[in-house]
ZADO-878022 format. One record per residue (C-alpha): residue in three letters; z, x, y. Coordinates in steps of 0.5 Angstrom, whole numbers. Example, Ala and Ser with C-alpha at 12.3 -4.5 7.8 and 13.67 -1.06 7.14 Angstrom:
code ALA w 16 u 25 v -9
code SER w 14 u 27 v -2
This chain:
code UNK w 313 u 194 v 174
code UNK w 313 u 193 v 182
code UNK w 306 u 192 v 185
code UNK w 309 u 194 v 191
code UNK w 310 u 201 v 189
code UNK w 303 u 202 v 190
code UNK w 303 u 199 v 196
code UNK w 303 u 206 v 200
code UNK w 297 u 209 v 198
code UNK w 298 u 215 v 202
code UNK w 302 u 218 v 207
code UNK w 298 u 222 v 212
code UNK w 297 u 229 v 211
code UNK w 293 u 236 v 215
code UNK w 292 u 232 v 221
code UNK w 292 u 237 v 228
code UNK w 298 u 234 v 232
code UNK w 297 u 229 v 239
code UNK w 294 u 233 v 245
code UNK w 297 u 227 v 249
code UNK w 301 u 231 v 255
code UNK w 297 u 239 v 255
code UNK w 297 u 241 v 261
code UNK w 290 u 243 v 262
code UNK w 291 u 248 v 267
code UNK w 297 u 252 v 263
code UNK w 292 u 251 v 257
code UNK w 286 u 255 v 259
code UNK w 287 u 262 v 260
code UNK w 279 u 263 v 263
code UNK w 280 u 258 v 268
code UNK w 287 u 261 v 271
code UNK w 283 u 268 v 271
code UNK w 277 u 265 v 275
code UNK w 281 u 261 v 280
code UNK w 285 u 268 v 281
code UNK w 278 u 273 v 281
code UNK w 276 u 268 v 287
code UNK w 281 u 268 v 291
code UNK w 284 u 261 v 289
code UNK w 291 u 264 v 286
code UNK w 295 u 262 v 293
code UNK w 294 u 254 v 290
code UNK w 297 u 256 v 282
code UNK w 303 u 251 v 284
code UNK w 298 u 245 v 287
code UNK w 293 u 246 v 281
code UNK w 299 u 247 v 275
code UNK w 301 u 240 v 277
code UNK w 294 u 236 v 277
code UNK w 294 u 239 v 271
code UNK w 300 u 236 v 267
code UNK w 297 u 230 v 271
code UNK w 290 u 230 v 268
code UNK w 293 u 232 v 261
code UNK w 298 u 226 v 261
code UNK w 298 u 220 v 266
code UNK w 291 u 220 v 268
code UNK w 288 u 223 v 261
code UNK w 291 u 215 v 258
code UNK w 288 u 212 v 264
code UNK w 281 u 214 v 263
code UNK w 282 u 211 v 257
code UNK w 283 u 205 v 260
code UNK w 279 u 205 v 265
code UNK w 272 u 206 v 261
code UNK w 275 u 201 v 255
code UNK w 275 u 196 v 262
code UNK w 269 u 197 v 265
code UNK w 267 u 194 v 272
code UNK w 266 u 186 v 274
code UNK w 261 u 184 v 279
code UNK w 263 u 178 v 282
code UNK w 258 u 175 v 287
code UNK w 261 u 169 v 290
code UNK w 269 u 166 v 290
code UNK w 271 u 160 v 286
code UNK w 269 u 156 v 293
code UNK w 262 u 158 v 293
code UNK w 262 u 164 v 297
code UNK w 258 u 170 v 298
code UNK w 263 u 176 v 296
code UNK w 259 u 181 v 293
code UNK w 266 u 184 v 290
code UNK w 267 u 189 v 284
code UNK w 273 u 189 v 281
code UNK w 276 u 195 v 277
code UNK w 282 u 195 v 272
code UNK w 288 u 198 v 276
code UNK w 287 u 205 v 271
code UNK w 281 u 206 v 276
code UNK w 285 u 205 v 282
code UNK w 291 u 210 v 278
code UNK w 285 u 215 v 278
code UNK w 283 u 214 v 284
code UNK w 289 u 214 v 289
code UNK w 292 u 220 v 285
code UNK w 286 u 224 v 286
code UNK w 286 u 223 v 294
code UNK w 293 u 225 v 294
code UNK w 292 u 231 v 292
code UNK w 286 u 232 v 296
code UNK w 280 u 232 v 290
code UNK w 275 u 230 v 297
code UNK w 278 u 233 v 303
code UNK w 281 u 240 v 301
code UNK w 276 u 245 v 303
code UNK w 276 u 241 v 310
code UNK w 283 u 240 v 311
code UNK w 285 u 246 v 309
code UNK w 279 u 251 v 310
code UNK w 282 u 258 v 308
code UNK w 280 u 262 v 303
code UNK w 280 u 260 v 297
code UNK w 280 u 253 v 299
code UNK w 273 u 251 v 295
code UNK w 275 u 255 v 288
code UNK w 282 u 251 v 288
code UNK w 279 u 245 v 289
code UNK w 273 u 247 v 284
code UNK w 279 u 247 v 280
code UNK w 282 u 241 v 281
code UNK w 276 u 237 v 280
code UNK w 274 u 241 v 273
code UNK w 280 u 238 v 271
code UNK w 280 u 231 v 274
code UNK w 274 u 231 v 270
code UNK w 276 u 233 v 263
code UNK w 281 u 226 v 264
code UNK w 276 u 222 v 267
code UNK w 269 u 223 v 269
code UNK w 266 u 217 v 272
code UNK w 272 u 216 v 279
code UNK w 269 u 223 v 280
code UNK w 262 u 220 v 282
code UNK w 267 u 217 v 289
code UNK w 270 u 223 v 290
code UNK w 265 u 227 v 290
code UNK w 260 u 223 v 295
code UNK w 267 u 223 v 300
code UNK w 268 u 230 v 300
code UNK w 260 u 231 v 300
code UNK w 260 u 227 v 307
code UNK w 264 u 231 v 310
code UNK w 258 u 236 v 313
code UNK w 254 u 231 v 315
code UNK w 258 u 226 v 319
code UNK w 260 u 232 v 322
code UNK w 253 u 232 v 325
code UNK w 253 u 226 v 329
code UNK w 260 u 228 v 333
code UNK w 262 u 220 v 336
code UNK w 262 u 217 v 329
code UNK w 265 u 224 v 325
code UNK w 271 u 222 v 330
code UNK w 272 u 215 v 328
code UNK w 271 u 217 v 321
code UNK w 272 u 223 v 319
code UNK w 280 u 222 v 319
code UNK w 279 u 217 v 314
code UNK w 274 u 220 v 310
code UNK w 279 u 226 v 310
code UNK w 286 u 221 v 309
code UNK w 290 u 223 v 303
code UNK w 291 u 216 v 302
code UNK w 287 u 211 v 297
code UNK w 286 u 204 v 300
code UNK w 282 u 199 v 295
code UNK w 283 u 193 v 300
code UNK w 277 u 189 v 302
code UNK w 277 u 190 v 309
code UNK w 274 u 194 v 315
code UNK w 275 u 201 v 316
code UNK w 279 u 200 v 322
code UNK w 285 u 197 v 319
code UNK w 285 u 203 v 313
code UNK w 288 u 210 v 314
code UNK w 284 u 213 v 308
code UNK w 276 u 210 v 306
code UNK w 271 u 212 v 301
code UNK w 264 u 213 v 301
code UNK w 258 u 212 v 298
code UNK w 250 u 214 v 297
code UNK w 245 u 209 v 297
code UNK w 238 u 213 v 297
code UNK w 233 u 211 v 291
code UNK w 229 u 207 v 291
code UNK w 224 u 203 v 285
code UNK w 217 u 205 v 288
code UNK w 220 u 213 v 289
code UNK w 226 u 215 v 285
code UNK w 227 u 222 v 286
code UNK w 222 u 222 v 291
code UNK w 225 u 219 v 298
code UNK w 220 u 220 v 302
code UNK w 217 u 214 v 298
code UNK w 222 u 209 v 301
code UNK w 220 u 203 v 304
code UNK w 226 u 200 v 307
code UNK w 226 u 199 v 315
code UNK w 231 u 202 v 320
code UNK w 230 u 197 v 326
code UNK w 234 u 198 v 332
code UNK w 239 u 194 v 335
code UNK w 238 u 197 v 343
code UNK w 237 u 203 v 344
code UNK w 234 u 208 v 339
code UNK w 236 u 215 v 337
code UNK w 243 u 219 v 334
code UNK w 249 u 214 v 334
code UNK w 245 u 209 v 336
code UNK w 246 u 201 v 332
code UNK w 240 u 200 v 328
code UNK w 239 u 194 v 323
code UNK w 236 u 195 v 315
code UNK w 232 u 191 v 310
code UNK w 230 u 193 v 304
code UNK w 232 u 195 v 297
code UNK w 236 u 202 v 294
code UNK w 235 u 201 v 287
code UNK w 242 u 206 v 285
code UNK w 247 u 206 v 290
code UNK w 253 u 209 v 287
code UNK w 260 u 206 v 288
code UNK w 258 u 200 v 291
code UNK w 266 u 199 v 293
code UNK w 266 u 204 v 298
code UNK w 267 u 203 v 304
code UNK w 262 u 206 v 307
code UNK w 254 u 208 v 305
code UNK w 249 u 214 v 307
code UNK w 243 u 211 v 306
code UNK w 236 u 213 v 308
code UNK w 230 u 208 v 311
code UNK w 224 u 209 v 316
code UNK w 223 u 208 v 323
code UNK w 217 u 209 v 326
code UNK w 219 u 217 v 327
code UNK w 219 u 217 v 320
code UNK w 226 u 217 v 315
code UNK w 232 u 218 v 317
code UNK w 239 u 218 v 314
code UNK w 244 u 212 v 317
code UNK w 252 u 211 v 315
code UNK w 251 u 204 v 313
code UNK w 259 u 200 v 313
code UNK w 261 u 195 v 309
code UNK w 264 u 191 v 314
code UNK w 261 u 190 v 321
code UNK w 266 u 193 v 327
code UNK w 268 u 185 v 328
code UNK w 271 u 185 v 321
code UNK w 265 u 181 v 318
code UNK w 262 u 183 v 311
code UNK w 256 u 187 v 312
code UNK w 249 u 184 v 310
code UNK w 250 u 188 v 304
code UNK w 248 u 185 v 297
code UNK w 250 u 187 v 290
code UNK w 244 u 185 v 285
code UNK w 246 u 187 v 279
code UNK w 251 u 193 v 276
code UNK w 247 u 197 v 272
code UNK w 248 u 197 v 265
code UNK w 249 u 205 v 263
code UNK w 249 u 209 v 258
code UNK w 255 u 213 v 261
code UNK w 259 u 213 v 267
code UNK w 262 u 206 v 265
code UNK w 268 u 205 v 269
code UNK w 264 u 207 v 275
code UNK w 260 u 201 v 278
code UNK w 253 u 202 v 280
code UNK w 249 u 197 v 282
code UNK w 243 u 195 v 285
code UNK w 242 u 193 v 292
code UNK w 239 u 189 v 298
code UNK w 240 u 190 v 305
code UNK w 238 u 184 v 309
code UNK w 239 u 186 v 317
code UNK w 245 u 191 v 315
code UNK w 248 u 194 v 321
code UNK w 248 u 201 v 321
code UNK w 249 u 207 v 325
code UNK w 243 u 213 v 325
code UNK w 247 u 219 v 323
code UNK w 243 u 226 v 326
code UNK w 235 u 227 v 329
code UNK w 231 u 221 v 328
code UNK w 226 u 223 v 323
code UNK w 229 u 227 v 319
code UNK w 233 u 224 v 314
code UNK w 232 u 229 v 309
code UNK w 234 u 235 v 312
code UNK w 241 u 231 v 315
code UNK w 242 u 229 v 308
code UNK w 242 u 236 v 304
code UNK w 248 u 239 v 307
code UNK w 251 u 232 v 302
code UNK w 246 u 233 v 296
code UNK w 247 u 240 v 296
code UNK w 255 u 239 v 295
code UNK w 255 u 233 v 290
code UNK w 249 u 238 v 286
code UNK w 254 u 243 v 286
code UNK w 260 u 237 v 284
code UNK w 254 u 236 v 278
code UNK w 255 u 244 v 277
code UNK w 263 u 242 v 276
code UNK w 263 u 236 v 273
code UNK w 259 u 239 v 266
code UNK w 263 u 245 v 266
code UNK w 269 u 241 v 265
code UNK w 266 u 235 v 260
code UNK w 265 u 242 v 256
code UNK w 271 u 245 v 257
code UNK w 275 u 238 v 255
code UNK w 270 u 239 v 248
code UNK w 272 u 245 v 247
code UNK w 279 u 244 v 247
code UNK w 279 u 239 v 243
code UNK w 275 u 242 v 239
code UNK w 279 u 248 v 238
code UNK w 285 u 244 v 237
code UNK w 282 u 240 v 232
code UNK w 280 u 246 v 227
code UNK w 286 u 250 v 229
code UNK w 290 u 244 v 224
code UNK w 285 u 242 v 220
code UNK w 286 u 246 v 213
code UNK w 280 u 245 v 209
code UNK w 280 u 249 v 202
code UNK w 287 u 251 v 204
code UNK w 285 u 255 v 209
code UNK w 285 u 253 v 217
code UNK w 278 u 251 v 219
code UNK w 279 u 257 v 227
code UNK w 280 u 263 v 221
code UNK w 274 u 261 v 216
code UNK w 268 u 265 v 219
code UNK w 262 u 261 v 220
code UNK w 267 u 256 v 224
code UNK w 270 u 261 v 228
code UNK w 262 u 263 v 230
code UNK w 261 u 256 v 232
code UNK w 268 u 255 v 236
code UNK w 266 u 263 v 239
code UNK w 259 u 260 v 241
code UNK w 262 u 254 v 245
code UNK w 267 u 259 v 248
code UNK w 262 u 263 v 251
code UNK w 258 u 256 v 254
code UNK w 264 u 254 v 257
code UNK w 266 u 260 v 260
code UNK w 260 u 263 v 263
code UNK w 259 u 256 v 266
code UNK w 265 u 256 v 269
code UNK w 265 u 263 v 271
code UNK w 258 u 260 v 275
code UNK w 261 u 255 v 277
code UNK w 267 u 258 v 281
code UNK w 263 u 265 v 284
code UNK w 259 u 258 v 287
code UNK w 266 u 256 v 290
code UNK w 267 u 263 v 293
code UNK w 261 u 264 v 296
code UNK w 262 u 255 v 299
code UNK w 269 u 259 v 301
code UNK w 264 u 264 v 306
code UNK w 259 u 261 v 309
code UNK w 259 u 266 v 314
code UNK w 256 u 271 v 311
code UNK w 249 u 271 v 310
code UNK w 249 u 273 v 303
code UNK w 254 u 268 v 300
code UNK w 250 u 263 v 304
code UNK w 244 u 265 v 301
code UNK w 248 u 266 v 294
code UNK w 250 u 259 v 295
code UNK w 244 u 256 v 297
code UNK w 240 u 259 v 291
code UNK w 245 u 258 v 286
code UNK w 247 u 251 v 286
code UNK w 240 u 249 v 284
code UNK w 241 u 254 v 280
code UNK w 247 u 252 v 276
code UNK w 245 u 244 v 276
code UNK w 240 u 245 v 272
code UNK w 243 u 250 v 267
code UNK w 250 u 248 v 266
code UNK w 249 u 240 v 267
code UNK w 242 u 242 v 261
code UNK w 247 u 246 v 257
code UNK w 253 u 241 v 256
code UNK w 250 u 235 v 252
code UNK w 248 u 240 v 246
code UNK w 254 u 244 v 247
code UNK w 258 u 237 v 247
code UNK w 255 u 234 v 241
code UNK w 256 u 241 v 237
code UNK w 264 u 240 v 239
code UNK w 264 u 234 v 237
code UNK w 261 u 236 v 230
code UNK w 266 u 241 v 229
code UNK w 270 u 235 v 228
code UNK w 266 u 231 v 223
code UNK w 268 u 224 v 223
code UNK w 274 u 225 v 228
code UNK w 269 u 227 v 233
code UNK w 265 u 221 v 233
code UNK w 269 u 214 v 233
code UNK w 272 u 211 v 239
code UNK w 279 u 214 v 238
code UNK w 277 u 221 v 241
code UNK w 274 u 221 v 247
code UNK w 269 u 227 v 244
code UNK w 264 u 220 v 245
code UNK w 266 u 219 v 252
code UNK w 264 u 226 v 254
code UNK w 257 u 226 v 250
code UNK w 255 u 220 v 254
code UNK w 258 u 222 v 261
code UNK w 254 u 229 v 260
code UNK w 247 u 227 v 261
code UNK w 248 u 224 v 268
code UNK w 249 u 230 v 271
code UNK w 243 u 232 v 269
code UNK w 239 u 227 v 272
code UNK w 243 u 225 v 278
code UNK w 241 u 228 v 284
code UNK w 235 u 230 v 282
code UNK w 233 u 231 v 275
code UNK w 232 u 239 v 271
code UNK w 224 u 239 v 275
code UNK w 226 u 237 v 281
code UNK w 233 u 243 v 282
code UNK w 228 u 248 v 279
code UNK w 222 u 247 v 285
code UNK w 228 u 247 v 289
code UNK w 230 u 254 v 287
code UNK w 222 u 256 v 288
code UNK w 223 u 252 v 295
code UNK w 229 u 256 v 298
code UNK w 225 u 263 v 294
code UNK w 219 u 261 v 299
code UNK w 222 u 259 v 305
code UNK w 227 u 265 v 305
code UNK w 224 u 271 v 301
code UNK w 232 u 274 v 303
code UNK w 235 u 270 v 297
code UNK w 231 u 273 v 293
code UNK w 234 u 280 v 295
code UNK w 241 u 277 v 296
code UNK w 240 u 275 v 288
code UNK w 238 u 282 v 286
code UNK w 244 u 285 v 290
code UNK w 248 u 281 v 286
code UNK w 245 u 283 v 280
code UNK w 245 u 290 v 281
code UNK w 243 u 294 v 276
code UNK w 246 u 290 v 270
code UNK w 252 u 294 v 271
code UNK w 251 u 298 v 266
code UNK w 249 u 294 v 260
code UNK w 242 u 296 v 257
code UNK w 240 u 289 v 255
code UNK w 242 u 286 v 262
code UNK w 239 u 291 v 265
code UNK w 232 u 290 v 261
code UNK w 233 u 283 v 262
code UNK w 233 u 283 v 270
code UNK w 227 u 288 v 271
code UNK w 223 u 283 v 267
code UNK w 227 u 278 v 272
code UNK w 223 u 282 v 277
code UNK w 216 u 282 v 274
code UNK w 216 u 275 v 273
code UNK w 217 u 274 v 281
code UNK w 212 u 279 v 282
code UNK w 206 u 275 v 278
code UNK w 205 u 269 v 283
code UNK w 200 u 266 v 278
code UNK w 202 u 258 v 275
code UNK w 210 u 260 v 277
code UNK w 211 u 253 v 279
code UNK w 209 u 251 v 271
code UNK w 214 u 258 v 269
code UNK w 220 u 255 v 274
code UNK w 223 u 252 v 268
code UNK w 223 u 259 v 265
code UNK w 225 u 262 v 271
code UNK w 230 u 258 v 273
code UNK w 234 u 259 v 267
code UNK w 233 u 267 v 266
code UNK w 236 u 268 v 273
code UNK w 243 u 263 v 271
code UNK w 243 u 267 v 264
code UNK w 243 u 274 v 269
code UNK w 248 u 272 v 273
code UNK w 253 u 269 v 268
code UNK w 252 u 276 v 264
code UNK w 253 u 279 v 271
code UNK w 260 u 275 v 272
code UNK w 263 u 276 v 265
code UNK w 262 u 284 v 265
code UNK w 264 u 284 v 273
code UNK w 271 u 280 v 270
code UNK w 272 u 286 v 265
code UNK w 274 u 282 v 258
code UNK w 269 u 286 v 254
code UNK w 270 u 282 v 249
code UNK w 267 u 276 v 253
code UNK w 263 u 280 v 256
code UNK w 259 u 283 v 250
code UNK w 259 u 276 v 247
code UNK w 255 u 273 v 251
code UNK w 250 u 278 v 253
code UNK w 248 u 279 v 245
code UNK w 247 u 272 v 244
code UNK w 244 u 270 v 250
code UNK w 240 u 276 v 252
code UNK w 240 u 280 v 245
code UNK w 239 u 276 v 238
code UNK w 242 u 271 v 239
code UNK w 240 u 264 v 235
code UNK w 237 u 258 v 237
code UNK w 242 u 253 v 236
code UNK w 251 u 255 v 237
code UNK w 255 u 258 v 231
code UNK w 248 u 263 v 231
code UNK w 253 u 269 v 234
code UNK w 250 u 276 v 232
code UNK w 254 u 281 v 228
code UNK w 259 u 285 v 231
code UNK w 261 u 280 v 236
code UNK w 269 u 279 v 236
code UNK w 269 u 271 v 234
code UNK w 277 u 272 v 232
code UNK w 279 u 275 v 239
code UNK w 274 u 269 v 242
code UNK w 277 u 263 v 239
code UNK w 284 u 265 v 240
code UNK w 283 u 266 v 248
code UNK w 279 u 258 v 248
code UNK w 285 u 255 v 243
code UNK w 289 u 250 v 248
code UNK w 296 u 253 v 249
code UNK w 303 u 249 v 250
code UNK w 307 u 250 v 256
């Protein structure tokens, strides 16, 4: 008898095949039909190819670029003060295809129709293959509105800022045809709360918009510290105000910009965060003095709906991987996608992750008319909206995904783990769940309009009974004022959940629709794979499964 006959224990049986090289664009039937819906059909070709890209090449190198994480060097090997982050070169491969294909400039470059939802696009699936270069991307696309609001420095900068060209060199803005920027806004003492930040804004010669000033100070998070170029906040003596903070002086120096440390985080891993000190650090004062806040909304607002993007899509990769997985894997001689009660899950997960981007694209398409006071207002309502709800939803919806996995889901291999951690960040960056769901009671009480513009939108439920139940308690609960802020919470998620019902009946896949409202404003359960009797799970598991092509 030869021992080594026994070598081979087994060979390898009832695994799904590789999803390496799904086009993630082709492979999703909900997001082909959003994009259309809303106005984005003209960029299939543009998205169809970014979507072989996310699926494929860039899929490895998010891989890659968060086994690899960021090195902070603080000095040169002769001594001096350097404050450099190096990345791997996946990173980079990340960064430079996303900006070729305009993830942060497509809406400003090429301002039509659409242009908002095919970007939206664009990002959900640069997201699926790598989440953490979003946080770069989006801060760039977001700066855009508020440097237009200081005209001398959008004209130096604004060209770069909108460049389809990636430059990671360490050198000064003028000697690169494409920049990135940052933000650098919290602080220890404040956090959410900037008013409370302490560094100072002193001015270099005169003072006022677009003049020099020099900051001293600290910023607790500043995202991306390899950017060229932060927008921060700090205190004059007319109050805070919003400053566009290089990282080279215009003499090609290094600014006084000092890393203190990377922030060790629970996700996000390939992208730097880090601690920072400014000591003396030249910067131009970007819109009116002493009013910081409102300058730099017009960027929170669109890294908030960028939040709104990036969970949907950390979902929608969840849920391919998920669907793929059980419709391969045979348990008891049957395929885990025909057994019922995973079919109830899987369905669950497909409502999730569709309504979220349903949510998601209606926001792009009213980005798209900004003219339009009712669309402005949607927009305004709807981003805090949709932050809160969609970024509250992905981490339990991720983890059920993963379960439906079993142990494949939960090892290093898969990138199920890499989603879960990703998820809670875009709950908590740019104001956690209390801080969106105040602001939807702030735009409620500054504009009573955006009420009125929700409830047109609402209509009368178009038709459905629970969802016409489920607005007319809407409306009683704005009617009582009392303890509202204590309610918010509750408020806030009645009107992201009326609305997606209102956008998948509006679609018309009834199937989809029907689902939905009987789980989430019907008899539904409490936790996913709880779909109530009558919902057709086959038909729903069917349309979520990633098909090749």
């Amino acid at each position: 008898m030869n021992p080594s006959q026994y070598a081979e224990t087994h060979e390898v049986s009832n695994q799904p095949p590789s999803l390496d090289g799904l086009n993630l664009w082709r492979a999703d039937l909900a997001l082909q039909q959003w994009v259309d819906r809303y106005g984005g059909g003209w960029a299939h070709e543009r998205i169809d190819q970014y979507g072989a890209l996310a699926g494929g090449s860039l899929m490895a190198a998010g891989f890659l670029a968060n086994r690899n994480k960021p090195q902070f060097h603080s000095h040169d090997r002769y001594g001096h003060r350097i404050d450099l982050v190096e990345f791997h070169p996946a990173w980079h491969e990340l960064m430079s295809t996303a900006i070729a294909h305009g993830l942060p400039s497509l809406p400003w470059t090429d301002p039509r129709a659409g242009a908002h939802v095919a970007r939206a696009a664009l990002a959900y699936l640069h997201f699926q293959a790598e989440a953490g270069s979003g946080c770069p991307l989006t801060m760039t696309f977001a700066s855009a509105p508020a440097l237009r609001l200081q005209p001398d420095l959008a004209e130096r900068w604004l060209p770069k800022v909108l460049s389809t060209v990636y430059d990671p060199r360490n050198v000064g803005m003028a000697h690169k045809a494409g920049v990135t920027l940052g933000m650098a806004m919290t602080e220890k003492q404040g956090g959410t709360d900037v008013r409370a930040n302490t560094t100072r804004a002193y001015a270099v010669g005169a003072h006022g918009p677009g003049q020099a000033y020099e900051l001293v100070g600290h910023k607790w998070f500043c995202s991306a510290p390899m950017c060229d170029a932060f927008l921060t906040l700090a205190q004059t003596d007319k109050g805070l105000s919003c400053f566009l903070l290089p990282r080279h002086r215009p003499d090609d120096t290094r600014n006084e910009f000092y890393i203190q440390r990377l922030k060790d985080k629970l996700g996000n891993s390939s992208n730097a965060s880090c601690e920072v000190e400014f000591r003396g650090a030249l910067a131009w004062m970007i819109g009116e003095e002493g009013r910081g806040v409102p300058t730099i909304i017009e960027m929170v607002a669109l890294t908030r709906f960028d939040c709104m993007i990036g969970s949907s899509a950390l979902m929608r990769q969840a849920l391919t991987q998920a669907a793929h997985h059980c419709g391969h894997r045979s348990v008891g001689g049957r395929l885990l996608s025909e057994q019922p009660l995973m079919q109830n899950v899987l369905a669950d997960l497909a409502l999730e992750s569709e309504a979220a981007l349903a949510l998601t694209l209606r926001t792009a398409r009213a980005l798209d008319h900004p003219d339009s006071p009712h669309e402005a207002r949607f927009a305004r309502l709807m981003t805090a909206v949709g932050k809160y709800w969609i970024c509250k939803r992905a981490p339990a919806m991720i983890n059920e995904a993963a379960e439906c996995m079993g142990g494949a889901g939960y090892v290093e291999d898969s990138i199920l783990p890499r989603l879960y951690r990703e998820a809670p960040v875009n709950s908590t960056w740019e104001g956690s769940g209390n801080v969106q769901c105040l602001d939807v009671l702030r735009a409620l009480s500054k504009e009573p309009e955006v009420l009125d513009s929700l409830f047109a939108e609402l209509g009368d439920g178009h038709g459905h009974p629970l969802l016409a139940a489920h607005i007319e308690r809407l409306k009683q609960s704005f009617a009582d004022a009392g303890d509202i802020q204590y309610r918010a919470r509750q408020l806030t998620e009645d009107i992201a959940l009326g609305v997606q019902a209102r956008l998948l009946l509006e679609a018309g896949d009834t199937q989809v629709s029907d689902g939905f409202i009987a789980s989430r404003l019907g008899q539904g359960g409490r936790v996913y794979g709880t779909l109530p009797r009558g919902v057709d799970a086959d038909y729903l598991v069917r349309r979520a499964m990633p098909l090749w092509g």
